[in-house]
C-alpha positions as CSV (number, residue, x, y, z in Angstrom):
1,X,0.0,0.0,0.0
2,X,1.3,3.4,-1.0
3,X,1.6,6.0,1.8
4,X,1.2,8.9,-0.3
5,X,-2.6,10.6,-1.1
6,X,-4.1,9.1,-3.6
7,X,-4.8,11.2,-6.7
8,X,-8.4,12.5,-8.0
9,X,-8.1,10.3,-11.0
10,X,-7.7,7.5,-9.0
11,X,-11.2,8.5,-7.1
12,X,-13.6,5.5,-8.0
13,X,-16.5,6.4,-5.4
14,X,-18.0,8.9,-3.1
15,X,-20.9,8.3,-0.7
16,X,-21.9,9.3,2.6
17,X,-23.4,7.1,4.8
18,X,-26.5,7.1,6.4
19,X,-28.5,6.1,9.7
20,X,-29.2,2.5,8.8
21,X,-25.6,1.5,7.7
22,X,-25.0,2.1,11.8
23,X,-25.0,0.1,14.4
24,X,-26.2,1.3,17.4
25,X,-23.3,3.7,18.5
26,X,-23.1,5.8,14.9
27,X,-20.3,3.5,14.0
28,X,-20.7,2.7,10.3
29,X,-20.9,-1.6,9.5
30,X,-17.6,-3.1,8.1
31,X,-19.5,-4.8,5.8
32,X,-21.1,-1.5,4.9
33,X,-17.3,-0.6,3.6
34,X,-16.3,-3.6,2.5
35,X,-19.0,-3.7,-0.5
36,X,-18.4,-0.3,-1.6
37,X,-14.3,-1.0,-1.8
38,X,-15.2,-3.9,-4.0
39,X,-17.5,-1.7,-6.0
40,X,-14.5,1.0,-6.2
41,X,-11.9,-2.0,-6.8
42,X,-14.1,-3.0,-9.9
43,X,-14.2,0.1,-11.3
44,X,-10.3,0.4,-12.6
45,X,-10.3,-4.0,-13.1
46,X,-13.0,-3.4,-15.2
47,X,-11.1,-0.7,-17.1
48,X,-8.0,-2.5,-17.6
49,X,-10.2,-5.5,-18.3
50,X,-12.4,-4.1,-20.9
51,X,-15.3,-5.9,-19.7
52,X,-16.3,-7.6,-17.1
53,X,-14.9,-8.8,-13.9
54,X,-15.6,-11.2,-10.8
55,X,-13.5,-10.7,-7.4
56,X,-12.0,-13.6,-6.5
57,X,-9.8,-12.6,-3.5
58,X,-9.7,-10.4,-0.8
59,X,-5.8,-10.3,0.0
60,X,-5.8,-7.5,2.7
61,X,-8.7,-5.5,4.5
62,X,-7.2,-3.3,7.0
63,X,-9.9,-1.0,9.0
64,X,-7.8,1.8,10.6
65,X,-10.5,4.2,12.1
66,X,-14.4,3.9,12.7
67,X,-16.7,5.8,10.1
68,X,-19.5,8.0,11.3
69,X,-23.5,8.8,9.8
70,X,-22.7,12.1,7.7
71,X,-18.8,11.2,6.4
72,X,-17.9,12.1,3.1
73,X,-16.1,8.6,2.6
74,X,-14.2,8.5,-0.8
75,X,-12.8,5.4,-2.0
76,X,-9.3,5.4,-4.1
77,X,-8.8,2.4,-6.8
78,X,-5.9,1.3,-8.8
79,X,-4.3,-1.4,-10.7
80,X,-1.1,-2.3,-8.6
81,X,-0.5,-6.0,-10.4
82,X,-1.4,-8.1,-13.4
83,X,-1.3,-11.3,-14.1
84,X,-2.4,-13.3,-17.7
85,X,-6.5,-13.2,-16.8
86,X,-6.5,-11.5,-13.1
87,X,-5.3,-7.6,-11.6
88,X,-4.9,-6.8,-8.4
89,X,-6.4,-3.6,-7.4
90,X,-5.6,-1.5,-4.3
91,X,-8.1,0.3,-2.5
92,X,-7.8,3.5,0.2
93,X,-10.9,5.1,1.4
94,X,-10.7,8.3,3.1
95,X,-13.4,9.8,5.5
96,X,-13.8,13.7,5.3
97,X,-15.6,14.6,8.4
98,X,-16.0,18.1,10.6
99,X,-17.5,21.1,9.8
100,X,-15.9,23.9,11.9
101,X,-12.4,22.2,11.2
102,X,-12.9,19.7,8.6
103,X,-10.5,16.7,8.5
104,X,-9.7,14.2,5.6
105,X,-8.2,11.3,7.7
106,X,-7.7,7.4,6.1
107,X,-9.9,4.7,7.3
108,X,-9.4,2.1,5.6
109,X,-7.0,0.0,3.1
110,X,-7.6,-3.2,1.1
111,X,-6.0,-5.1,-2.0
112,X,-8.5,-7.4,-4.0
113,X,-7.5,-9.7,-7.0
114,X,-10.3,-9.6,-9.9
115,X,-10.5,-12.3,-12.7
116,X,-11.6,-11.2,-16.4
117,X,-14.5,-13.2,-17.6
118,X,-16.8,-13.9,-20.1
119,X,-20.4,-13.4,-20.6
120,X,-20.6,-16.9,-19.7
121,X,-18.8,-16.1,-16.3
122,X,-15.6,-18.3,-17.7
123,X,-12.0,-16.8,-17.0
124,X,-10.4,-14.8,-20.2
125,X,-7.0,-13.2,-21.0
126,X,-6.7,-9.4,-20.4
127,X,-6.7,-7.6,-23.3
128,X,-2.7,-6.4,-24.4
């Protein structure tokens, strides 16, 4: 994982959660964030694909601070490996929260591998 901010092009999602993705103390559900990072994950595999993908691996999933109801929470995709059919994508999302003294702090990091596949769901080559 890269230590540096991610860049804008690299943005793949932006939501902001609401009520029901809490549990009762306004703490947002993992499983909440660990959707959306494969949605974001998909996006740049599915670029570099051409076409469609399928997740087959969640190497990593590190959650470094809570989310909160009302977070801007952007997740930050890109292709760090490839292989003959598969890329592996890394994943930062980022929680903006604050309004007197906003604060853009890192909540979370994952890699995921994604497979290229046919219609048919069976595994293809990446395109050259």
């Amino acid at each position: 994982m890269s230590h540096l901010t991610p860049r804008e092009e690299e943005l793949a999602l932006r939501v902001i959660p609401f009520p029901s993705d809490a549990n009762p103390y306004g703490d947002i559900f993992g499983g909440w964030i660990m959707s959306h990072v494969d949605v974001a994950g998909a996006v740049p595999a599915h670029r570099r694909a051409r076409g469609r993908v399928a997740t087959v691996a969640v190497n990593a999933f590190t959650f470094k601070q809570p989310v909160a109801i009302g977070d801007v929470v952007s997740f930050y995709a890109r292709v760090v490996k490839e292989g003959r059919t598969s890329v592996v994508v890394d994943v930062e999302v980022y929680a903006e929260r604050g309004h007197d003294a906003p604060e853009k702090v890192k909540v979370t990091e994952a890699t995921l591998t994604y497979v290229a596949v046919n219609p048919d769901g069976t595994k293809r080559e990446l395109p050259a």
